[in-house]
VOGUFI-192332 format. One record per residue: residue number from 1; chain; x, y, z of N, C-alpha, C in turn. Coordinates in steps of 0.02 Angstrom, whole numbers. Example, Ala and Ser with C-alpha at 12.3 -4.5 7.8 and 13.67 -1.06 7.14 Angstrom:
BEGIN
+-----+--------+--------+--------+--------+--------+--------+--------+--------+--------+--------+
! num ! cadena !   n.xx !   n.yy !   n.zz !  ca.xx !  ca.yy !  ca.zz !   c.xx !   c.yy !   c.zz !
+-----+--------+--------+--------+--------+--------+--------+--------+--------+--------+--------+
!   1 !      A !    660 !   -284 !    390 !    615 !   -225 !    390 !    660 !   -165 !    390 !
!   2 !      A !    642 !   -112 !    354 !    684 !    -53 !    357 !    645 !      2 !    394 !
+-----+--------+--------+--------+--------+--------+--------+--------+--------+--------+--------+
END
This chain:
BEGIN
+-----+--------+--------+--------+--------+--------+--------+--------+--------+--------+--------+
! num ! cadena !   n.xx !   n.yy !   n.zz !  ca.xx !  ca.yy !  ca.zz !   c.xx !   c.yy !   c.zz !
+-----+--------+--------+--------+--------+--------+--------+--------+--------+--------+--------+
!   1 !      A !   -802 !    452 !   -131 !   -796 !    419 !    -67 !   -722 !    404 !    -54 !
!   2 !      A !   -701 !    436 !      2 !   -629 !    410 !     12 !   -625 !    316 !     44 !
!   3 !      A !   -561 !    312 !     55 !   -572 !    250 !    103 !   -555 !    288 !    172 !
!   4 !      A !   -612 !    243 !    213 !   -599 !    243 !    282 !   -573 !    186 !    320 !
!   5 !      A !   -580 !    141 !    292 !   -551 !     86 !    337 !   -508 !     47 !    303 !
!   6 !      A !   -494 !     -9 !    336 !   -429 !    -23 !    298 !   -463 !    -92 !    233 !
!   7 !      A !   -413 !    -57 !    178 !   -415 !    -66 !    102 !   -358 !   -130 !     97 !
!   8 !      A !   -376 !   -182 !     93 !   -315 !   -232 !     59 !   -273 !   -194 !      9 !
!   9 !      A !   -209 !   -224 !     28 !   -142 !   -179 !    -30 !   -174 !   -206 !    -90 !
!  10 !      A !   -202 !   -270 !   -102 !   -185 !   -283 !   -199 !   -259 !   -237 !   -224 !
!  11 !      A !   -302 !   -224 !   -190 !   -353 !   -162 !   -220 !   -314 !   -103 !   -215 !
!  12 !      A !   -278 !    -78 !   -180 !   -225 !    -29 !   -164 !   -184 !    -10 !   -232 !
!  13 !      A !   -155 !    -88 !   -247 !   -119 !    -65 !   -333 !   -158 !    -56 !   -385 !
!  14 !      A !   -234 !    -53 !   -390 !   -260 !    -37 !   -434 !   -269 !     16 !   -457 !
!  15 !      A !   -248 !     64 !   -429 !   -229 !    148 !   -417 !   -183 !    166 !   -450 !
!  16 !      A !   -130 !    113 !   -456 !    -68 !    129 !   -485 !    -36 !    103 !   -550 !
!  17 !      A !      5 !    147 !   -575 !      7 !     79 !   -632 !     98 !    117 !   -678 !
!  18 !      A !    131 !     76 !   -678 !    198 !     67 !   -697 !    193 !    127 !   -740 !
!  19 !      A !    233 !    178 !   -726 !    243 !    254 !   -777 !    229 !    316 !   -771 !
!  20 !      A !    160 !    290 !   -718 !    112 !    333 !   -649 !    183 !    410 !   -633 !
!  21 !      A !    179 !    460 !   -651 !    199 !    514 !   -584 !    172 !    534 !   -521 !
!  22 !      A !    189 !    520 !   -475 !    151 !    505 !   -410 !    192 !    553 !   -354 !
!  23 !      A !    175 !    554 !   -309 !    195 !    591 !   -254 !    193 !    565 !   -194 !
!  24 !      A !    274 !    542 !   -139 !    295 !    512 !   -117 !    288 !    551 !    -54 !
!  25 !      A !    243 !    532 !     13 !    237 !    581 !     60 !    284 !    585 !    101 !
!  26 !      A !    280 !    645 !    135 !    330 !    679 !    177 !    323 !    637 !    252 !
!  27 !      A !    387 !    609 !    282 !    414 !    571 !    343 !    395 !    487 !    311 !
!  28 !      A !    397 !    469 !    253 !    381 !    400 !    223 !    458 !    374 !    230 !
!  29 !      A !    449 !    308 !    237 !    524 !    245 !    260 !    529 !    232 !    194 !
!  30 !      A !    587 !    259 !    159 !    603 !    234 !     97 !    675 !    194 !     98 !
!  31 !      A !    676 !    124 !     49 !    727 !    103 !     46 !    761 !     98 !    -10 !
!  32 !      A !    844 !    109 !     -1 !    884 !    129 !    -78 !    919 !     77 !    -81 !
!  33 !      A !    955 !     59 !   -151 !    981 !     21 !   -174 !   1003 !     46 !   -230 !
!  34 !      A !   1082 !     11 !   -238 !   1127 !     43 !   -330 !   1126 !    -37 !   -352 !
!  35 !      A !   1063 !    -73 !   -388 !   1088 !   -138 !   -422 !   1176 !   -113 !   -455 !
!  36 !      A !   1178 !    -94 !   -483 !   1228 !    -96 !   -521 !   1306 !    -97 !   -474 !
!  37 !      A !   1290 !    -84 !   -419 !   1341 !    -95 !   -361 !   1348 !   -147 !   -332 !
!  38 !      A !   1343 !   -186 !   -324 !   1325 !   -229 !   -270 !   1379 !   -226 !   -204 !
!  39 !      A !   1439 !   -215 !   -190 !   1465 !   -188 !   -140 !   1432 !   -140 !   -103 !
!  40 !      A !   1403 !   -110 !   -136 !   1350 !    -15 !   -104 !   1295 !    -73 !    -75 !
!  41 !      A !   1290 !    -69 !     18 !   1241 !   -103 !     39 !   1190 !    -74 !     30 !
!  42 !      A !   1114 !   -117 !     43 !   1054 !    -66 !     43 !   1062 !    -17 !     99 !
!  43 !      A !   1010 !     22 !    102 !   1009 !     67 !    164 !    932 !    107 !    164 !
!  44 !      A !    905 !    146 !    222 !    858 !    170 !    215 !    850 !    236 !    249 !
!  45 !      A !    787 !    268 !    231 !    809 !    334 !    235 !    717 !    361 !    268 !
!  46 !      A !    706 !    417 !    283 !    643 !    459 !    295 !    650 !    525 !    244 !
!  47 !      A !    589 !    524 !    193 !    566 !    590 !    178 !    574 !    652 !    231 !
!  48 !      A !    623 !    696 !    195 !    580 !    768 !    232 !    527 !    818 !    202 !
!  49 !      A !    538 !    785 !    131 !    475 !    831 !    113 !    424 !    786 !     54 !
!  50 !      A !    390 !    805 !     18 !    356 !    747 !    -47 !    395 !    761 !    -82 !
!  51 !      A !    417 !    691 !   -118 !    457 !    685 !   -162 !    406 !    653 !   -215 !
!  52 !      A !    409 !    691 !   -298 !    407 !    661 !   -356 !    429 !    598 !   -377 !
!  53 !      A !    390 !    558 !   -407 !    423 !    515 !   -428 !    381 !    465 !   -492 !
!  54 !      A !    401 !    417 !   -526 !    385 !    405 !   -583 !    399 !    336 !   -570 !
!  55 !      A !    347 !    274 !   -545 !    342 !    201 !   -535 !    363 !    173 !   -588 !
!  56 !      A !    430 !    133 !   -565 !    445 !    104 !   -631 !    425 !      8 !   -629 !
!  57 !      A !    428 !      4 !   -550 !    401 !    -68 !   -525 !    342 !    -94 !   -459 !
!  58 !      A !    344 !   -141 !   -445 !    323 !   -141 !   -415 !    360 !   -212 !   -359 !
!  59 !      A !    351 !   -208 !   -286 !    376 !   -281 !   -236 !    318 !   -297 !   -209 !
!  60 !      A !    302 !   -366 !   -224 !    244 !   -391 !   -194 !    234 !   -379 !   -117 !
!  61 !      A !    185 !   -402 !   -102 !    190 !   -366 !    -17 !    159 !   -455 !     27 !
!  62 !      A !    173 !   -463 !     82 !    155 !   -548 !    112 !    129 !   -539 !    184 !
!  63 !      A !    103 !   -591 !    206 !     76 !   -601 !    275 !    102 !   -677 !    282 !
!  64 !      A !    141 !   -665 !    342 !    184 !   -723 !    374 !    132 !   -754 !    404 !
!  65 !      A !    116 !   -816 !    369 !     80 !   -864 !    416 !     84 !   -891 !    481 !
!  66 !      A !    158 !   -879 !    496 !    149 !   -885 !    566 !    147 !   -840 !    620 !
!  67 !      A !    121 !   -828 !    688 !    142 !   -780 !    741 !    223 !   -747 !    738 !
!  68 !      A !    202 !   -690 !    719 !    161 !   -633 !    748 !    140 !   -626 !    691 !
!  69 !      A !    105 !   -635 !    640 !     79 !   -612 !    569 !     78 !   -566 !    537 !
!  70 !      A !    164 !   -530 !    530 !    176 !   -474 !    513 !    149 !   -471 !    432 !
!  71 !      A !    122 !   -412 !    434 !     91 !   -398 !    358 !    149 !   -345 !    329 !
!  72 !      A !    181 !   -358 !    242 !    209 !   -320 !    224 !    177 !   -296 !    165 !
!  73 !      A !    171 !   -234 !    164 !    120 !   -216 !    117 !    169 !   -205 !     38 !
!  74 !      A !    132 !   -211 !    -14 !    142 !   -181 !    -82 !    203 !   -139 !    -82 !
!  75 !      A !    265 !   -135 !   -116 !    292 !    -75 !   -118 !    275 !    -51 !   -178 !
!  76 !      A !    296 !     32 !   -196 !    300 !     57 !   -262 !    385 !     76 !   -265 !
!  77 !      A !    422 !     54 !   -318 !    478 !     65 !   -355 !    496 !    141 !   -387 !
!  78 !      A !    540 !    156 !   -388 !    570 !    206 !   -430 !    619 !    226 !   -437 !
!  79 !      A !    651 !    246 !   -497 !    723 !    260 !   -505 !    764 !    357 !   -508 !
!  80 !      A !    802 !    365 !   -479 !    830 !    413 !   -463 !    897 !    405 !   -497 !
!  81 !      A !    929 !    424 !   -559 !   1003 !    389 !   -591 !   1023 !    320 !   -566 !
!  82 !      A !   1057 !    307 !   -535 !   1067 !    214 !   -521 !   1045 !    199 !   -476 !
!  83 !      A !    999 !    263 !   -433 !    975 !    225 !   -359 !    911 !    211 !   -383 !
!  84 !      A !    874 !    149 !   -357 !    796 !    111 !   -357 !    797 !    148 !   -287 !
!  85 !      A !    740 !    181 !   -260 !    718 !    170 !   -206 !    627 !    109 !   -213 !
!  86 !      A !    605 !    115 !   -143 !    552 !     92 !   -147 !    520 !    103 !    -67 !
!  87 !      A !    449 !    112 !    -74 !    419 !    127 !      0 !    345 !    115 !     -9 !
!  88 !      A !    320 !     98 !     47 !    247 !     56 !     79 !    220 !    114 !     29 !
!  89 !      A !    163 !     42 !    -26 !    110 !     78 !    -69 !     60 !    149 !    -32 !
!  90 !      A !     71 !    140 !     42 !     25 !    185 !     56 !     46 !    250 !     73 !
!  91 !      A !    102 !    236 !     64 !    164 !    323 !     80 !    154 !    357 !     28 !
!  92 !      A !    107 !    340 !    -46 !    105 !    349 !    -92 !      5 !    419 !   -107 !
!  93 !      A !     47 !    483 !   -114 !    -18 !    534 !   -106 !    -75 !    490 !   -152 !
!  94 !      A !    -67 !    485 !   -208 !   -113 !    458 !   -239 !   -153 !    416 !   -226 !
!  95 !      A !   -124 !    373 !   -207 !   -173 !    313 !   -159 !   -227 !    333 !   -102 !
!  96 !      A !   -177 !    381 !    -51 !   -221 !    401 !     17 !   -284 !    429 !    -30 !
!  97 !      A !   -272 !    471 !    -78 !   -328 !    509 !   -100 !   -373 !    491 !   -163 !
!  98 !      A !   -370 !    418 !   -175 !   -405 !    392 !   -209 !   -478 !    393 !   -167 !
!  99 !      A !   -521 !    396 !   -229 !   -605 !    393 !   -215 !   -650 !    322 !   -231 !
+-----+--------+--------+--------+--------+--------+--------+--------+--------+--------+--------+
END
């Protein structure tokens, strides 16, 4: 059974799990960062195609209690040489196609 409707993110990370090789879908909002820089601002970027990748963390995800009650979902983490990126648990193939 796939999901059809909408799945809370923290059942969402149960899919996943720190070490996971996963597949990062194509036109997904990913955001980069060089900890080891800190002058190098963050910045963000769009997939053009699926990108590989290997979860090394995870960013909790929140719902602002107040109006407008923006929901931020789960991210998944990963490292590329000194860049972390990270993008919405659900940009994540594995997840959409969990049963």
């Amino acid at each position: 059974m796939r999901f059809e409707e909408y799945v809370p993110d923290y059942v969402l990370r149960n899919y996943l799990r720190v070490g996971q090789k996963v597949t990062i879908l194509k036109n997904s909002r990913l955001s980069a960062q060089v900890p080891s820089n800190p002058e190098m601002k963050p910045w963000s970027m769009l997939t053009l195609n699926d990108v590989p990748a290997e979860i090394v963390n995870f960013l909790p995800g929140y719902t602002e209690v107040y109006a407008p009650h923006k929901v931020h979902n789960h991210q998944v983490v990963w490292k590329d040489d000194d860049v972390y990126y990270s993008t919405d648990i659900n940009n994540v193939k594995e997840v959409r196609d969990a049963d």
